[in-house]
Structure formats: C-alpha cells, structure tokens
N, C-alpha and C positions, 0 to 999 in steps of 0.2 A: 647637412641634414638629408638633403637630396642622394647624397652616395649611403649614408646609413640605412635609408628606406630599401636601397636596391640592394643594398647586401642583406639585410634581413627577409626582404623575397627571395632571393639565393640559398640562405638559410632553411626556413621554412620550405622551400622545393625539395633541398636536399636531403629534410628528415622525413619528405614521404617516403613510404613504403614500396619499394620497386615494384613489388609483384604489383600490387595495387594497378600504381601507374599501365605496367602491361596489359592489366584485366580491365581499365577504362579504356587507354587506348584499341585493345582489340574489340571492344565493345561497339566502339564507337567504328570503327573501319564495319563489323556487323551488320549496325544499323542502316548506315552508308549503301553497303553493299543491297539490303533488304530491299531499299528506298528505292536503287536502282532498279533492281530488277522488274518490281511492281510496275515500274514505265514501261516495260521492254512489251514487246507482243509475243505473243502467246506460243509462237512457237521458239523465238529466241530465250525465251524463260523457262519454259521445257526443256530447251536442250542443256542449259545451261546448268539447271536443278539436276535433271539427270545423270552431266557428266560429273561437279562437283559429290554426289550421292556413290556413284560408282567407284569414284577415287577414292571416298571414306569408306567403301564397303574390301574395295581391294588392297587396304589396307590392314584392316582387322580380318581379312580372311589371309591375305599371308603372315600374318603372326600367330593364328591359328593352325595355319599349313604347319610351320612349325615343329607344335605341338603333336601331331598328328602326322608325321614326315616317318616319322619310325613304325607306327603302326601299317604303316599301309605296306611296308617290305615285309610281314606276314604273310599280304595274302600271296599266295600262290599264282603264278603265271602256267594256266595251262599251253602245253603245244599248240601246234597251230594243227597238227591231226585230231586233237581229243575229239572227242564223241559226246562231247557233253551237250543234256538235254537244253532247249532255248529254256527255262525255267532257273536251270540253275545256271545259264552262263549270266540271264540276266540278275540274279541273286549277286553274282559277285562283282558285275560293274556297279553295282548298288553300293555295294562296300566298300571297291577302290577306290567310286566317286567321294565317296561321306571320307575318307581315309586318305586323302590324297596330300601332297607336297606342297608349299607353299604357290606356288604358280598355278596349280590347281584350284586350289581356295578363293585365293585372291579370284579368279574369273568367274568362279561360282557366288563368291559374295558380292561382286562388283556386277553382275547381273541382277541378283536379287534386292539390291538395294537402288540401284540406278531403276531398274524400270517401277520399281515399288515406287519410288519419290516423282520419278517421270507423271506414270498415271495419276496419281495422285495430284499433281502441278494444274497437269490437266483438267481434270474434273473439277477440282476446285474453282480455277478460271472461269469454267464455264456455267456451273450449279453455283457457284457463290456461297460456297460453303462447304464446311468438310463433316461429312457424318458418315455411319457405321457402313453405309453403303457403297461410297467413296473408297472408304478403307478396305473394304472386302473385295470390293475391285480390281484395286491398286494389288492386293496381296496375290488375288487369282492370278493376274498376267503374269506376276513374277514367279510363281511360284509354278505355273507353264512354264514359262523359258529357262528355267532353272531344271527343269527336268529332263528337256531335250538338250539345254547347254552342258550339263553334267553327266550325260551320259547315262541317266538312270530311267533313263524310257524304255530301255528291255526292246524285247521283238515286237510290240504293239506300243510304240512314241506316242501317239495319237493319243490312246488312251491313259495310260501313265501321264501324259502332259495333262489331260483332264481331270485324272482323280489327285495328281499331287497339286494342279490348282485351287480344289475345291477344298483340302485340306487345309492348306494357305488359308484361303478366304474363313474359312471357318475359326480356325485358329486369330487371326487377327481381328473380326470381329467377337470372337469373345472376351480380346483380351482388349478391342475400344471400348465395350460396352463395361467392362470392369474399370476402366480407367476414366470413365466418364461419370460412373456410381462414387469412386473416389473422391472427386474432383470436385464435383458438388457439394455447397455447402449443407450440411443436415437442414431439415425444415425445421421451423419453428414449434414449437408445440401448443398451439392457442389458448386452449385449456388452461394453460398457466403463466399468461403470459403477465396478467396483472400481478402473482405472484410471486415470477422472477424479480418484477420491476423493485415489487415492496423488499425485496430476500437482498439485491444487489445495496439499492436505498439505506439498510439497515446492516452492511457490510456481511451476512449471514447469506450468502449465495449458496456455499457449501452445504449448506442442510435441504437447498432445492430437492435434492433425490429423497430423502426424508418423505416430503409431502408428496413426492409420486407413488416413491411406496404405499403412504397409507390414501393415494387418491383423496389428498386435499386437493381443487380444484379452486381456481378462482372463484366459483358457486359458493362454496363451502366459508370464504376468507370471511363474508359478516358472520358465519355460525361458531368460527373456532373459541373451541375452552381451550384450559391449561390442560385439562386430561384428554382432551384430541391430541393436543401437540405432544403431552407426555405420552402417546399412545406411538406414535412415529418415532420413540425415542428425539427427543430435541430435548436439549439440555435445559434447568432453571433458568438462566441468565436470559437464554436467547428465547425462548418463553414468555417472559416477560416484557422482551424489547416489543414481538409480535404483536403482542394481546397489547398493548399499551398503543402502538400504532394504529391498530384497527379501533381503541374507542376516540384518537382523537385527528383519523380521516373520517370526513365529513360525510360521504357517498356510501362507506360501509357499516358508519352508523348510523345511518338512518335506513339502510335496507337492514341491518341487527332490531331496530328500533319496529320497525313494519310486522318483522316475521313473528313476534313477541304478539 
C-alpha cells in the first residue's frame, strides 16, 4: 500500500504541466527575492533595483540596437574639417544617438531604466508610497542622464538635459495618471443601486441599461407600469417578472400604496 501511495504521488507530479511547475517555481524565488530586499536598507535596495533595472533595460535596448544597426550606416560621417553649423552638428548626433548599434542602445536603455527604477526605489522608501509625482521624478533624472549619456545634448548639455527631462516627466505622468484611470474599478452608480439589486435577483441584469436609458431610477421602482417598462423597450416576460416583484416587496408597496 505504502509503495502504491508513493508511486501514484510520482504519478500525479509527473502529469503536471512543466511550464506550470517553472512559472510557480520562478514565482516563488520572486517573492523570495521581494521579501528580501524589503529588509535590505535603503541604499543596498537602491542599488540593487537599480542595477537588476539596467540589466533588463540593456537588454531590450541591444535587441533594439539590432534593429536599428543598419540604419544608423546612413547617416553620414562628416570630416573632421567640415564647417558645419553647432545646430546641424547637433541634429545629427541626435540621429546617430536614436539610430545607433546594439552597444549603443543597450547603454542608452540601461541608463534610462536603471536610474528610472533607482529614483523611484528611492522616493518610494522614503514618501511611502508611489504616486504621479514619484514617477515624474523618477522619469525627469532619467530622461536628464539619457541625454547627456546619449549624446544628444548638442552644444548646450545643460539645457537639452533640461528640456529632455521635462519631456520624460511629462510623458510618464500622463501615462500614470491614465493608468491609474484604468485600474480603478468604475464607481457605483447609486441611483440604481436598488435596481441592479432587484434586475440581478430576478436573473434580468442585462436590461439594467434599459432603465438608464429611460432614467428609471430607484425613485421611480414603486411608480413603474407595464408601459414605462414597455417604453425602455423590456420585453413581455421580463415585464411581468418586474411588475410582479415590486407588488409583492413589502417597502415598495407600501411607498406605491402612499403615493396613490
């Protein structure tokens, strides 16, 4: 009995699903990992966020390089005599930075992502929470060091590194505060809240829009006829379940029973 039980746990292990297995196990090393670092102090967790952030960011920026490896033998290599105006020399390190080689990428994404998750680490720890403010933060320093590491600060760094952080920040807070519009569940609608209750109750949820259209409101629920509800288009059947409800709930016939 004792060896039948252990071979049918060897069994059942072995029809699980490998990916599975993978996807709890790395789960679980995640959590682990999470768990730690939460202990760590503040600047051991910063650096740590930071550098694991930069490896993922230099990763997806030289697969990116890439892509992008062939365009950049386009642009042109001027002389080292040209006469070209600081406006247009700065136009085209513009280009070769956005257009560059895998090794180029990689250090341009591994900047923008390491110090992005950096600040962010940061602020977090110490505000106790992460809000649009946080993030627009986090975006601005990166999106500064990404313009002096990239080479696209032209002959005024200083301010290039200013107006591309602020773009950053901008950018990333409009796209917290859309992801935070997302994320929230819709509010309730009060108005009808007694009348979802009765519409769910009576398995007729689906016609709930019905009574928004014709602004039946919970107010309305002891007034309704058959030609209010036939007025909302709601069919005979569920008509009748409605109207049949409301004479024989107690609170809505007697506020029917009052208004008479």
């Amino acid at each position: 009995m004792e060896q039948a039980g252990k071979q049918g746990i060897m069994v059942a292990s072995q029809s699980q699903n490998p990916i599975e297995q993978i996807q709890a196990r790395f789960k679980d090393l995640e959590t682990g990992f999470r768990l730690w670092l939460s202990k760590q102090s503040l600047p051991v967790e910063a650096a740590v966020v930071t550098t694991t952030s930069a490896a993922q960011g230099a990763a997806i920026g030289a697969f990116m390089g890439t892509l992008t490896a062939d365009a950049s033998s386009t642009f042109p290599t001027p002389p080292p005599n040209a006469s070209l105006n600081p406006q247009a020399m700065a136009s085209l390190k513009q280009a070769q930075a956005l257009a560059g080689g895998p090794l180029i990428q990689a250090r341009n994404f591994a900047v923008m992502t390491g110090v992005n998750a950096g600040i962010s680490c940061v602020l977090k720890r110490i505000r106790g929470k992460e809000d649009v403010q946080s993030s627009m933060a986090a975006a601005f320093g990166s999106g500064a060091l990404f313009s002096l590491v990239s080479g696209m600060g032209g002959p005024n760094q200083a301010t290039n590194a200013l107006t591309s952080g602020l773009f950053f920040a901008l950018v990333q807070g409009g796209l917290f505060q859309i992801g935070q519009k997302f994320s929230q569940p819709p509010a309730e609608d009060t108005h009808y809240a007694k009348t979802r209750h009765m519409l769910n109750n009576l398995g007729l949820q689906s016609y709930e829009k019905n009574f928004k259209k014709g602004l039946l409101t919970d107010n309305t629920l002891p007034l309704l006829t058959d030609s209010a509800l036939r007025d909302v288009r709601i069919p005979p059947g569920p008509r009748l379940l409605i109207l049949d409800h409301i004479q024989r709930d107690a609170d809505l016939k007697d506020k029917r029973g009052s208004r008479k």
